[in-house]
C-alpha positions in Angstrom: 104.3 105.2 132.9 105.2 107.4 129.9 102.1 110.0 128.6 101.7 107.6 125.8 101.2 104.7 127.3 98.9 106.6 129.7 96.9 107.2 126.7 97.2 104.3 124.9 95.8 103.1 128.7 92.8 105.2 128.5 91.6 104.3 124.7 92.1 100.5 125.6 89.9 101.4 128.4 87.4 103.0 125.9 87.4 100.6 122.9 88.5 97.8 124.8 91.2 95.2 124.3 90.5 93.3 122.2 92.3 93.0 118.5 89.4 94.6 116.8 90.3 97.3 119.1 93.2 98.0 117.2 91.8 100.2 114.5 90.5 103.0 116.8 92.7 103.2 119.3 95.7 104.0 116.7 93.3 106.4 114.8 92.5 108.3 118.7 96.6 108.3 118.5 97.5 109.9 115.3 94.0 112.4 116.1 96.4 113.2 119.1 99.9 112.9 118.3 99.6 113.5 114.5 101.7 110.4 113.6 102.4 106.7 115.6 106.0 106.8 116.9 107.8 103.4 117.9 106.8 104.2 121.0 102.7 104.3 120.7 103.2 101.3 118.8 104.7 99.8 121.3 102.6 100.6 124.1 99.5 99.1 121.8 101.1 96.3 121.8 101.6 95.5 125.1 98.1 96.7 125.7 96.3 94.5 123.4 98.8 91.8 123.6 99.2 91.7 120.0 102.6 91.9 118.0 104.8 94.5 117.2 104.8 93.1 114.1 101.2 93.7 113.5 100.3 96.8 115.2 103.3 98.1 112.8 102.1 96.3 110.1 98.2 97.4 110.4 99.5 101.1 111.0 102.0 100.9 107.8 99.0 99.6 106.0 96.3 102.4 105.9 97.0 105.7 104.1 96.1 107.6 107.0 98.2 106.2 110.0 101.5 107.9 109.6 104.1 106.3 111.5 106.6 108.8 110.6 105.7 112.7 111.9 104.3 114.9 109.3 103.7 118.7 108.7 101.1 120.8 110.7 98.7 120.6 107.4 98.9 117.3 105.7 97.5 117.8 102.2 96.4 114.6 100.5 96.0 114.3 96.2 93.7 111.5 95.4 95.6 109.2 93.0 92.9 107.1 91.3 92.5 106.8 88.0 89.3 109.3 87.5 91.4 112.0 89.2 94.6 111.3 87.3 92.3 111.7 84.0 90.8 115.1 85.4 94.7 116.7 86.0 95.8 115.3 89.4 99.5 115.5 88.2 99.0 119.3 87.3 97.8 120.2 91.1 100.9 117.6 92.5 103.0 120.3 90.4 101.9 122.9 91.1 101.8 122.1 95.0 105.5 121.0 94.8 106.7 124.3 93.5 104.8 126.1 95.7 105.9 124.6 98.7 109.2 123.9 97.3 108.6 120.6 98.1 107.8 117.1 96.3 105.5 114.5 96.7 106.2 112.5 100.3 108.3 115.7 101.5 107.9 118.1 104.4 108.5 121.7 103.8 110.9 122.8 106.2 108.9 124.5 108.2 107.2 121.8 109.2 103.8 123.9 108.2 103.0 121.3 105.5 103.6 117.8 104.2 102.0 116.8 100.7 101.1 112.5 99.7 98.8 110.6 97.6 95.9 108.8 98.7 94.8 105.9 97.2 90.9 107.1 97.3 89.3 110.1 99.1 86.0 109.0 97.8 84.8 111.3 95.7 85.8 110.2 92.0 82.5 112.3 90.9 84.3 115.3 91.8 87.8 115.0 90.4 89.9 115.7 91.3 90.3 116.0 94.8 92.6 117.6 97.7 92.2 117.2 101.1 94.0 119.2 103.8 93.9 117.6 107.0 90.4 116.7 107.2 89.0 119.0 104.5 87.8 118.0 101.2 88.5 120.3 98.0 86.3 118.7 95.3 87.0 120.2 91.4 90.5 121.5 92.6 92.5 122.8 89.6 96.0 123.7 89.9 95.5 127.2 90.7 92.8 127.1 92.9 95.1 124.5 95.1 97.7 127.2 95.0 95.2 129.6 96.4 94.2 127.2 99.3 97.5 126.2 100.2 98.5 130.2 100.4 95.3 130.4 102.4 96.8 127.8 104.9 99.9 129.4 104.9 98.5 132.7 105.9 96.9 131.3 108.9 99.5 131.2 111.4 
């Protein structure tokens, strides 16, 4: 038994296996693994004797299960329409050129990887960034500059 399926084991064991399993046990994956590969997807399936098709399909759904591997610091711009009225485009550029990067790219350092989310849920403090699992409320382009420098600096 691969380490994967081993813990793919372990979370059906926690969450159970059932389909409404699903949900958690590929969020405990990407938590641990930072994206679903073809193999975790696989070994869900089997588990919870679903589909391929769907455990693919249910991961390539949501925003937040990559099923492709992604930087170190995954840094999120909300796309909705109250943060694309407060400037979300400016911070996207100003990112991109920072990084050298653009939008659905990993630098090549692997250090970062910058998307779009549909919502972050907080379109009363447009617009938004989120890096990893922080939240940057009332971001303008040079203060995302700063924090992404900040990140950068860390390591």
């Amino acid at each position: 038994m691969t380490k994967i399926e081993t813990f793919v084991k372990e979370q059906a064991n926690k969450y159970g296996k059932s389909r409404k399993s699903l949900m958690p046990i590929l969020q405990e994956i990407v938590q641990k693994e930072r994206f679903l590969s073809e193999e975790a997807m696989i070994a869900v399936a089997k588990e919870l004797d679903l589909s391929t098709a769907e455990v693919y399909g249910t991961a390539s759904f949501y925003t937040f299960l990559d099923t492709v591997p992604k930087g170190e610091n995954i840094i999120r711009v909300c796309k909705t329409i109250a943060c694309h009225m407060k400037g979300k485009d400016e911070i996207i550029e100003a990112i991109e050129n920072t990084l050298n990067i653009k939008l659905g790219e990993t630098t090549s350092d692997k250090k970062f990887s910058l998307l779009q989310a549909n919502c972050l849920g907080w379109c009363h403090k447009g617009p938004v960034m989120l890096i990893n699992d922080k939240v940057y409320p009332e971001i303008t382009a040079s203060k995302a500059i700063e924090i992404v420098e900040e990140y950068s600096n860390k390591n």
